[in-house]
C-alpha positions as a Markdown table, in Angstrom:
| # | Residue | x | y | z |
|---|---|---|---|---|
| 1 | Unk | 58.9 | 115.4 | 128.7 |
| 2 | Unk | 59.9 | 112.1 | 125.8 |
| 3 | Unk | 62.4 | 110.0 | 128.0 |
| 4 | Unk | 65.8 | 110.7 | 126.7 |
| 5 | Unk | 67.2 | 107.9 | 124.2 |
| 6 | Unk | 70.2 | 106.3 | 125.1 |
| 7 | Unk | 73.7 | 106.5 | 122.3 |
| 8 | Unk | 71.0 | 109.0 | 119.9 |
| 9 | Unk | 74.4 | 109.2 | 117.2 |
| 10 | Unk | 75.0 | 105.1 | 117.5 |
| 11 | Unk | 73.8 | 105.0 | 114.0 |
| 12 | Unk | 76.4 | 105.5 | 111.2 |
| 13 | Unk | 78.6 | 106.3 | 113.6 |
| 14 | Unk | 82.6 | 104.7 | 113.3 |
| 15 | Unk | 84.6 | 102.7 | 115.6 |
| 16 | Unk | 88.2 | 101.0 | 115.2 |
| 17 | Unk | 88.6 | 97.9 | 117.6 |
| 18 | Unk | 91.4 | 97.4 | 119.6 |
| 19 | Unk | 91.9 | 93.8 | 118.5 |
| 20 | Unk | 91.3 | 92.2 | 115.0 |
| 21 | Unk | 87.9 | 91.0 | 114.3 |
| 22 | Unk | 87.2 | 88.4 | 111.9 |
| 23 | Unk | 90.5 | 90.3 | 110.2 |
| 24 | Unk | 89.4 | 94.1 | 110.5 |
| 25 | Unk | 89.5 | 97.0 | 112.7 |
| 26 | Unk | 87.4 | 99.4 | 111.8 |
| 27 | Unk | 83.5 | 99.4 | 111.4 |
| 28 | Unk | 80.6 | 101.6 | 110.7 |
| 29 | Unk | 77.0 | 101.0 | 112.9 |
| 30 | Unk | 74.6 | 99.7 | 110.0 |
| 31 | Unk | 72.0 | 99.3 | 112.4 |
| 32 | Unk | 70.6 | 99.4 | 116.2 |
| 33 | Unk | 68.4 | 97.3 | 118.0 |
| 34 | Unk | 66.8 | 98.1 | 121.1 |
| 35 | Unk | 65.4 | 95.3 | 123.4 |
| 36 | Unk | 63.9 | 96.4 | 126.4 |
| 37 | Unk | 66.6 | 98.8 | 128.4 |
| 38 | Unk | 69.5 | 96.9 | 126.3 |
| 39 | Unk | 70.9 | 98.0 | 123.2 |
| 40 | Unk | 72.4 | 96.5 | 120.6 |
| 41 | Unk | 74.7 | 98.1 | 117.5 |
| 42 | Unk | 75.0 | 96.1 | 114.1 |
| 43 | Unk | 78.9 | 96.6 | 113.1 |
| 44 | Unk | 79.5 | 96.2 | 109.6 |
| 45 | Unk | 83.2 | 96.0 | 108.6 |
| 46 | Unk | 84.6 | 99.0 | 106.4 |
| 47 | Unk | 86.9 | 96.8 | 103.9 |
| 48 | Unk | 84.1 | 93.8 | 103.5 |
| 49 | Unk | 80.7 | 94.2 | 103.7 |
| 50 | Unk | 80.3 | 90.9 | 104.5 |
| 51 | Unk | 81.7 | 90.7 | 108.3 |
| 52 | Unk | 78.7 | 91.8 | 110.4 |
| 53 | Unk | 77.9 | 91.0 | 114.1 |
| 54 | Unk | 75.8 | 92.8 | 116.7 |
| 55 | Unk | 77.5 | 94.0 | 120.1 |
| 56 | Unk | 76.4 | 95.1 | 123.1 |
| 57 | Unk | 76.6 | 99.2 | 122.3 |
| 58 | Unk | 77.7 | 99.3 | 126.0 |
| 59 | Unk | 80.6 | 97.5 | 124.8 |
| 60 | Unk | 81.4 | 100.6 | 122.8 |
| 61 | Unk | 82.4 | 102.6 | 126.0 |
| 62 | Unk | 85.1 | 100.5 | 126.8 |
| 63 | Unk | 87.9 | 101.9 | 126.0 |
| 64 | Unk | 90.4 | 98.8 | 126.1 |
| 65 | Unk | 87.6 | 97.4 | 123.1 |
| 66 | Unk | 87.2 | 100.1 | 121.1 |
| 67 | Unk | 87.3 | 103.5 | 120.4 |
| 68 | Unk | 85.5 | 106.1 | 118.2 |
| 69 | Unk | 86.5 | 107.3 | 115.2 |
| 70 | Unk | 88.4 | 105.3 | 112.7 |
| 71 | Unk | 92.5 | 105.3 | 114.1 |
| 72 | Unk | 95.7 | 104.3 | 112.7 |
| 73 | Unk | 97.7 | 101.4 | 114.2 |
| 74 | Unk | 100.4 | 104.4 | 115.2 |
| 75 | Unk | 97.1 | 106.4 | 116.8 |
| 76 | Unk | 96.1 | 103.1 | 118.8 |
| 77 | Unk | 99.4 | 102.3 | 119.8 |
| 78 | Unk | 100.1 | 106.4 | 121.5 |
| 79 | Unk | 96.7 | 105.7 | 123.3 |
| 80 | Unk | 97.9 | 103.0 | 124.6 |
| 81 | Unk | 101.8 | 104.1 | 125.7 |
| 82 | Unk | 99.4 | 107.2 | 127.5 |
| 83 | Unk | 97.3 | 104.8 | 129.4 |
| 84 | Unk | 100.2 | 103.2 | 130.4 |
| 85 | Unk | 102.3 | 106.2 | 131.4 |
| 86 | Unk | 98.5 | 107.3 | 133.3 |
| 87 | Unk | 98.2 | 103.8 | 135.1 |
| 88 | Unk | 102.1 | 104.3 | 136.9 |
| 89 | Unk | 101.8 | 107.8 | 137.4 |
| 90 | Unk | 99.0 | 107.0 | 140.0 |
């Protein structure tokens, strides 16, 4: 049985950061590397091909970095008012 492969959809896949980087917020996987049992994702930005770095795709599952899909300030800013109301509910 082939060993399963870790994030198979990682590539052209589309992520909006929680933060600004380099001045954007959403990017597209251009590319993956994989190094041993680590795995990396090329991000390119949407608005300017020219802002590219490689992350950590484990990076991707944290949810106060990133999350999938391209969002809306308004969308980023009701996930966060939920977590919130989540976190002093417990």
């Amino acid at each position: 049985m082939p060993k399963k492969q870790k994030f198979p959809y990682l590539l052209g896949s589309k992520w909006t950061a929680r933060h600004n980087n380099w001045g954007w917020r959403h990017f597209q996987v251009v590319n993956r590397k994989d190094k041993g049992k680590w795995i990396f994702a090329e991000m390119v930005a949407s608005c300017d091909p020219s802002v590219r770095f490689w992350i950590n795709a484990q990076q991707l599952k944290d949810s106060t970095l990133w999350s999938a899909g391209w969002k809306t300030l308004q969308e980023i800013a009701r996930t966060e008012e939920d977590s919130e109301y989540f976190r002093n509910v417990d």
